[in-house]
Backbone as JSON, one array per atom type, in Angstrom:
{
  "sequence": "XXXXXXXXXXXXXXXXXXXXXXXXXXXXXXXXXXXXXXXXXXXXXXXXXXXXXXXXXXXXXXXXXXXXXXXXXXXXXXXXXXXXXXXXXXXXXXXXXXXXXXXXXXXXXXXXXXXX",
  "N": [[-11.0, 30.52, 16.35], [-13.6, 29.79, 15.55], [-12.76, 28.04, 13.47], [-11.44, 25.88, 14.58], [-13.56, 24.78, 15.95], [-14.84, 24.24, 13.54], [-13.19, 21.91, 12.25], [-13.19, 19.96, 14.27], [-15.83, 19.35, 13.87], [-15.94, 18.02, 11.18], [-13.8, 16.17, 12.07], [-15.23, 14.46, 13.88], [-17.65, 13.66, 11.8], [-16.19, 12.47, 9.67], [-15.12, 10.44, 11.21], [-16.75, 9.23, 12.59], [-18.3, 8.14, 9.74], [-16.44, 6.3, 9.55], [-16.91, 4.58, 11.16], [-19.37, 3.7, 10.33], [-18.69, 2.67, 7.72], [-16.88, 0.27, 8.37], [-18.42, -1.4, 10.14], [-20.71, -1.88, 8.53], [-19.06, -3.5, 6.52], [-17.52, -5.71, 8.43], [-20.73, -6.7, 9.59], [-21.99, -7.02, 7.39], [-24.55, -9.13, 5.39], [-22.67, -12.25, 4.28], [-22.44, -12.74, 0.79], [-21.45, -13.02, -1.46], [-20.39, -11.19, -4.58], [-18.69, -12.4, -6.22], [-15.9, -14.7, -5.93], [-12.34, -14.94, -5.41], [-9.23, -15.87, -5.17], [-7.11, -13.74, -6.08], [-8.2, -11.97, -6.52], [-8.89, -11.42, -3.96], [-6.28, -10.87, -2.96], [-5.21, -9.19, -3.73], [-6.65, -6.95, -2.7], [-5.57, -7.09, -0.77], [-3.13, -6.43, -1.11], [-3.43, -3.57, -2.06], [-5.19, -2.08, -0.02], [-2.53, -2.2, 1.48], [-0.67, -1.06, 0.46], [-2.39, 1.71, 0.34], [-2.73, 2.38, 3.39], [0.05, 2.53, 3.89], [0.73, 5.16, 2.2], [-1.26, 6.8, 3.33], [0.27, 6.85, 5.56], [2.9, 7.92, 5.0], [1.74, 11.04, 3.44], [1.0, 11.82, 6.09], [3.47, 11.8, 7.76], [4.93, 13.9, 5.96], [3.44, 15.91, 6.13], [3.88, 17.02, 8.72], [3.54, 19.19, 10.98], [1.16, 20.71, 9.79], [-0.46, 19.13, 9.42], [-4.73, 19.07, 9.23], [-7.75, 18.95, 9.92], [-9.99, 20.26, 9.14], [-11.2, 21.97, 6.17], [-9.4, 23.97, 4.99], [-5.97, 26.27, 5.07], [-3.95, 25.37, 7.77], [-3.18, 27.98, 9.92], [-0.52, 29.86, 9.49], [1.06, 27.29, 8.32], [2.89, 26.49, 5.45], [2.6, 25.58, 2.26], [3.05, 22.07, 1.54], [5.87, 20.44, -0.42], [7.14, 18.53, -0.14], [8.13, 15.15, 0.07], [5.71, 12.41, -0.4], [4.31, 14.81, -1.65], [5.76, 15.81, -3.08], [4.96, 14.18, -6.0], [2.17, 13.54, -5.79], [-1.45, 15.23, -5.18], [-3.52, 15.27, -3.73], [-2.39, 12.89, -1.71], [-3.29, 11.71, 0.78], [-6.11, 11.2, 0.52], [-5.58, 9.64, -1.95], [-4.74, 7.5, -0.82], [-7.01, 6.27, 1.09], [-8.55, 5.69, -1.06], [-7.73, 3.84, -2.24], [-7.73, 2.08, -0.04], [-10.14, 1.53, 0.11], [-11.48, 0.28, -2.11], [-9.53, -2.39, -1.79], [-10.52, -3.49, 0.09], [-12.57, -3.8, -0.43], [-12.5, -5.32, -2.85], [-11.47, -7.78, -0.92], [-13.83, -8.34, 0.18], [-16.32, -8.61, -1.24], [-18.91, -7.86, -1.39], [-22.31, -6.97, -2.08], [-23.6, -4.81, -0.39], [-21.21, -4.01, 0.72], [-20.21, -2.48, -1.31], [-21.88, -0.56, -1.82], [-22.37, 0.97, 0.54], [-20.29, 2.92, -0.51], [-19.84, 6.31, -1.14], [-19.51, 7.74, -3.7]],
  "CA": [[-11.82, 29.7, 17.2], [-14.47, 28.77, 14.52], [-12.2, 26.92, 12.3], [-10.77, 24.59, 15.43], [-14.62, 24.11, 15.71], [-15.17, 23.32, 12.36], [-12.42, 21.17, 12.27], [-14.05, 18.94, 15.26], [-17.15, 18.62, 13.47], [-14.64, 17.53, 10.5], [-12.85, 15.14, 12.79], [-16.24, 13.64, 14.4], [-18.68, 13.33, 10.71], [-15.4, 11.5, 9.3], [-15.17, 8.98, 12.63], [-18.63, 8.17, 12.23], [-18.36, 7.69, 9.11], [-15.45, 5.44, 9.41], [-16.93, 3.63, 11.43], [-20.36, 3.07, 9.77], [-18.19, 1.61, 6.91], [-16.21, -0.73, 9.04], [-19.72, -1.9, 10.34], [-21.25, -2.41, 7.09], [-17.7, -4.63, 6.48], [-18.13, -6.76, 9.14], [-22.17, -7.0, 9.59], [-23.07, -7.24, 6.2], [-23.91, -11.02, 4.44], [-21.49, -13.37, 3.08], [-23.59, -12.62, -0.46], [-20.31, -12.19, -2.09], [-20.42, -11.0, -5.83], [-17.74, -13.23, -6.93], [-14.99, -15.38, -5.12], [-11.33, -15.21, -6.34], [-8.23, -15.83, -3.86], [-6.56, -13.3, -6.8], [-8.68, -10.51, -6.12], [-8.35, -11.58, -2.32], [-4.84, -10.67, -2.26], [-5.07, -7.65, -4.88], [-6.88, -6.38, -1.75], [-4.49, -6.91, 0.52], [-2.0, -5.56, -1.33], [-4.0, -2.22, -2.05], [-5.02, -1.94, 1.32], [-1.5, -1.98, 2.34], [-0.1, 0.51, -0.55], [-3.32, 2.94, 1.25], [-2.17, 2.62, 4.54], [1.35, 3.29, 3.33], [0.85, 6.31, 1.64], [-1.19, 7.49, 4.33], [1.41, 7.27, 6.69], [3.86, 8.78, 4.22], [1.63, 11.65, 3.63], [1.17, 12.0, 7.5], [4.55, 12.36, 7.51], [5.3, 14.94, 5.1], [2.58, 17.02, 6.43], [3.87, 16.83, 9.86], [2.79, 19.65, 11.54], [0.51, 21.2, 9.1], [-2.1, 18.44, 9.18], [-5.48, 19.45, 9.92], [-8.72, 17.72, 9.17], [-10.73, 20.96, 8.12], [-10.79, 21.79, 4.29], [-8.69, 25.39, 4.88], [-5.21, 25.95, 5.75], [-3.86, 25.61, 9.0], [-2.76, 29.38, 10.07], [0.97, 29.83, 9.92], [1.83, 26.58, 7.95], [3.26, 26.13, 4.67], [2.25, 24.58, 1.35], [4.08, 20.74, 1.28], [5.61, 19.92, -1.72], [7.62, 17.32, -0.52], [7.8, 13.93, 0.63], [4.76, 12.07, -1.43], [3.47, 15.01, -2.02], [5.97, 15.69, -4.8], [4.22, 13.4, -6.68], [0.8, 13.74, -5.31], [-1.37, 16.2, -4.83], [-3.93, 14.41, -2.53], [-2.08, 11.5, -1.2], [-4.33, 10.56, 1.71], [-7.41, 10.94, -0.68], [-5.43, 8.48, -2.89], [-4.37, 6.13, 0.11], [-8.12, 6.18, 1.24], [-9.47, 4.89, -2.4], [-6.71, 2.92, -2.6], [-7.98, 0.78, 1.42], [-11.92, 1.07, 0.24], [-10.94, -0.51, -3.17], [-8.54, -3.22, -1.51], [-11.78, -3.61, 1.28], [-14.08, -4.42, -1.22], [-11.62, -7.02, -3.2], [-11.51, -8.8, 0.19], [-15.04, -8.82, 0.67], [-16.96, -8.36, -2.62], [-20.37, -7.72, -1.72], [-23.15, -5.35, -2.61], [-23.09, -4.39, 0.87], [-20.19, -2.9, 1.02], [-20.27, -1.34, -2.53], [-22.85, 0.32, -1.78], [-21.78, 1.89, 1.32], [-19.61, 3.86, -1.11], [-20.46, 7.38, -1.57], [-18.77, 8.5, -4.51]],
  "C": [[-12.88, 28.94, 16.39], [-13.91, 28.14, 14.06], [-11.33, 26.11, 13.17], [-12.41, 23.95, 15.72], [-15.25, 23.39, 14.46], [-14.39, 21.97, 12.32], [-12.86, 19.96, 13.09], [-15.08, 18.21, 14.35], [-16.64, 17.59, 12.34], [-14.51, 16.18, 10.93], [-14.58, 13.65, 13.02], [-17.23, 13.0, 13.1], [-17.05, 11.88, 10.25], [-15.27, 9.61, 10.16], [-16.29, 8.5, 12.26], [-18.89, 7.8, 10.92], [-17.26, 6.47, 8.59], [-15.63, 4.19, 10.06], [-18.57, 2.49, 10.9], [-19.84, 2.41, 8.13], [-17.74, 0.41, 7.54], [-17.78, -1.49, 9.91], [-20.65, -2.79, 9.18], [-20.19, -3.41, 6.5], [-18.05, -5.86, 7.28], [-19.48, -7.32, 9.48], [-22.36, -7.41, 8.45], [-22.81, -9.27, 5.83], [-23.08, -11.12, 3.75], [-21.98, -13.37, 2.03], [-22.11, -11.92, -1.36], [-20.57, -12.08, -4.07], [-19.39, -11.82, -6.97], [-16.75, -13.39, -5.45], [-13.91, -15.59, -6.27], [-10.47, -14.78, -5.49], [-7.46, -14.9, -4.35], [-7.14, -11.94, -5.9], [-8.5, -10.34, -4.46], [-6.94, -10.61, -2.08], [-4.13, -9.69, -2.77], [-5.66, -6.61, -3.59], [-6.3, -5.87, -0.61], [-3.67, -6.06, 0.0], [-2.39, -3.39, -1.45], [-4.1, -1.76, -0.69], [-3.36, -0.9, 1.86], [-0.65, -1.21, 1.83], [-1.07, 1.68, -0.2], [-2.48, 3.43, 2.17], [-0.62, 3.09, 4.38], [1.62, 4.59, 2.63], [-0.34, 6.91, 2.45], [-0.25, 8.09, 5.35], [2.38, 8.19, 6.03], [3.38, 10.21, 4.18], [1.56, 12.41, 4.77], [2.52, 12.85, 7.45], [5.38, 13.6, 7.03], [4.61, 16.24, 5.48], [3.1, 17.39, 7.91], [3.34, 18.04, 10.84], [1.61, 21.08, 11.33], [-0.92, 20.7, 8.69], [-3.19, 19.25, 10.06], [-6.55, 19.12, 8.7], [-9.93, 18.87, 8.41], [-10.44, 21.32, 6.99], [-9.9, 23.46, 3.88], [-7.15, 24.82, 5.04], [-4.92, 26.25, 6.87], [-3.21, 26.88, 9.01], [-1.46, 29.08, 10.6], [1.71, 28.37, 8.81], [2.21, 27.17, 6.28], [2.73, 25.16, 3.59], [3.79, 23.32, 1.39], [3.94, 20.62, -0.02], [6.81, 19.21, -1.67], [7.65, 16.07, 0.06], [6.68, 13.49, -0.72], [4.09, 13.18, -1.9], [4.19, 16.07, -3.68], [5.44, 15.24, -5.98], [2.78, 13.15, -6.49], [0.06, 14.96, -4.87], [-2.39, 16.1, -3.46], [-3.7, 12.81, -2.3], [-3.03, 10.81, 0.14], [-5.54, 10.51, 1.24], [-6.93, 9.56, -1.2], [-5.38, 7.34, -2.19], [-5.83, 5.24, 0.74], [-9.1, 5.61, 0.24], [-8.98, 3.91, -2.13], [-7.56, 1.59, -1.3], [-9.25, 0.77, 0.56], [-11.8, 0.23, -0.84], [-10.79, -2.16, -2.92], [-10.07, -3.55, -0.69], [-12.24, -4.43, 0.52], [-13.93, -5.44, -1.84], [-11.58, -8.1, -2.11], [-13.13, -9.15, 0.03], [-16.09, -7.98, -0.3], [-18.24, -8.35, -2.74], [-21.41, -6.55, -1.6], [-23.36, -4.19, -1.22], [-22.54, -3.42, 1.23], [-19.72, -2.33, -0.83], [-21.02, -0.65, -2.52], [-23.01, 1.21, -0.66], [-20.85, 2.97, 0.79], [-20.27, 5.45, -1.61], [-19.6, 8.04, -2.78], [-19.44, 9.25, -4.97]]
}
Protein backbone atom coordinates (compact mmCIF):
# COMPACT_ATOMS: atom_id res chain seq x y z
CA UNK A 1 0.00 0.00 0.00
CA UNK A 2 2.87 2.53 0.68
CA UNK A 3 4.71 1.92 -2.44
CA UNK A 4 1.30 2.44 -4.76
CA UNK A 5 1.38 5.69 -2.63
CA UNK A 6 4.72 6.51 -3.26
CA UNK A 7 4.38 5.80 -6.67
CA UNK A 8 1.43 8.59 -6.98
CA UNK A 9 3.49 11.10 -5.44
CA UNK A 10 6.11 9.79 -8.22
CA UNK A 11 3.50 10.05 -10.92
CA UNK A 12 2.14 13.66 -9.70
CA UNK A 13 6.03 15.59 -8.80
CA UNK A 14 6.97 14.23 -12.45
CA UNK A 15 3.48 15.80 -14.13
CA UNK A 16 4.17 18.94 -12.58
CA UNK A 17 7.21 18.94 -13.48
CA UNK A 18 6.46 18.19 -17.02
CA UNK A 19 4.48 20.56 -17.21
CA UNK A 20 6.44 23.48 -15.64
CA UNK A 21 8.96 22.68 -18.47
CA UNK A 22 6.49 22.75 -21.26
CA UNK A 23 5.47 26.23 -19.75
CA UNK A 24 8.81 27.61 -19.54
CA UNK A 25 8.92 26.32 -23.57
CA UNK A 26 6.18 28.12 -24.60
CA UNK A 27 6.12 31.36 -22.15
CA UNK A 28 9.56 32.09 -22.15
CA UNK A 29 11.13 35.12 -24.68
CA UNK A 30 12.08 34.75 -28.18
CA UNK A 31 15.86 35.75 -26.68
CA UNK A 32 17.17 32.92 -28.64
CA UNK A 33 20.97 32.11 -28.10
CA UNK A 34 21.65 31.47 -31.64
CA UNK A 35 19.43 30.82 -34.83
CA UNK A 36 20.29 27.88 -37.18
CA UNK A 37 17.46 26.01 -39.34
CA UNK A 38 20.39 22.99 -38.83
CA UNK A 39 20.11 22.83 -35.28
CA UNK A 40 16.24 23.39 -35.86
CA UNK A 41 15.89 20.14 -37.40
CA UNK A 42 18.72 18.27 -35.27
CA UNK A 43 15.87 18.93 -32.78
CA UNK A 44 13.34 17.53 -34.45
CA UNK A 45 15.02 14.71 -35.23
CA UNK A 46 16.16 14.04 -31.50
CA UNK A 47 12.94 14.75 -30.24
CA UNK A 48 11.57 12.13 -32.40
CA UNK A 49 14.47 9.35 -31.74
CA UNK A 50 13.17 10.29 -27.63
CA UNK A 51 9.76 9.73 -28.22
CA UNK A 52 10.65 6.58 -30.11
CA UNK A 53 12.58 4.95 -27.69
CA UNK A 54 10.21 5.83 -25.18
CA UNK A 55 7.59 4.07 -26.73
CA UNK A 56 9.89 1.15 -27.44
CA UNK A 57 10.89 0.97 -23.90
CA UNK A 58 7.12 1.22 -22.88
CA UNK A 59 6.79 -1.59 -24.77
CA UNK A 60 9.29 -3.91 -23.58
CA UNK A 61 8.38 -3.14 -20.10
CA UNK A 62 4.84 -3.88 -20.67
CA UNK A 63 3.47 -4.83 -17.64
CA UNK A 64 6.22 -4.17 -15.29
CA UNK A 65 6.22 -0.40 -15.71
CA UNK A 66 5.90 1.55 -12.69
CA UNK A 67 6.85 5.11 -12.02
CA UNK A 68 8.31 4.51 -8.40
CA UNK A 69 12.18 3.89 -8.17
CA UNK A 70 11.62 -0.01 -6.72
CA UNK A 71 10.44 -3.00 -8.41
CA UNK A 72 7.06 -3.70 -9.16
CA UNK A 73 6.15 -6.94 -6.87
CA UNK A 74 5.95 -10.08 -8.93
CA UNK A 75 7.60 -8.70 -12.18
CA UNK A 76 10.68 -9.60 -13.83
CA UNK A 77 13.97 -7.94 -14.74
CA UNK A 78 13.59 -6.86 -18.83
CA UNK A 79 16.36 -7.59 -20.79
CA UNK A 80 14.79 -7.40 -23.91
CA UNK A 81 13.40 -5.31 -26.46
CA UNK A 82 15.63 -1.86 -26.17
CA UNK A 83 16.54 -2.80 -23.18
CA UNK A 84 19.10 -5.23 -24.60
CA UNK A 85 20.98 -2.48 -25.44
CA UNK A 86 19.99 -0.05 -22.82
CA UNK A 87 19.90 0.03 -19.51
CA UNK A 88 17.75 3.22 -18.96
CA UNK A 89 16.05 3.73 -22.21
CA UNK A 90 13.33 6.14 -21.14
CA UNK A 91 16.03 8.17 -19.16
CA UNK A 92 17.86 8.18 -22.55
CA UNK A 93 14.62 9.00 -24.67
CA UNK A 94 13.88 11.86 -22.10
CA UNK A 95 17.54 13.60 -22.64
CA UNK A 96 17.33 12.76 -25.92
CA UNK A 97 13.33 15.24 -26.27
CA UNK A 98 14.91 18.02 -23.66
CA UNK A 99 18.09 18.19 -25.89
CA UNK A 100 16.01 18.17 -29.29
CA UNK A 101 13.55 20.97 -27.19
CA UNK A 102 16.21 23.17 -26.62
CA UNK A 103 17.75 22.91 -30.40
CA UNK A 104 14.25 24.09 -31.44
CA UNK A 105 14.13 26.81 -29.13
CA UNK A 106 17.63 27.87 -27.94
CA UNK A 107 17.11 30.08 -25.17
CA UNK A 108 18.44 30.63 -21.69
CA UNK A 109 15.05 30.09 -20.59
CA UNK A 110 14.70 26.92 -21.30
CA UNK A 111 18.34 25.85 -20.47
CA UNK A 112 17.97 26.77 -17.48
CA UNK A 113 14.89 25.04 -16.60
CA UNK A 114 17.21 22.03 -16.78
CA UNK A 115 18.00 20.39 -13.62
CA UNK A 116 20.81 18.27 -14.19
Amino acid sequence: MEMERTSKRYARLQTALLILFGAVLLLSPRNYLFVSATAAVAGNLLCGAGLLLIALAFASLRGAIQIAPEPKRGAQLVETGVYKYLRHPVYTGIIFCVIGLFLRQPSIWVLSSQRW
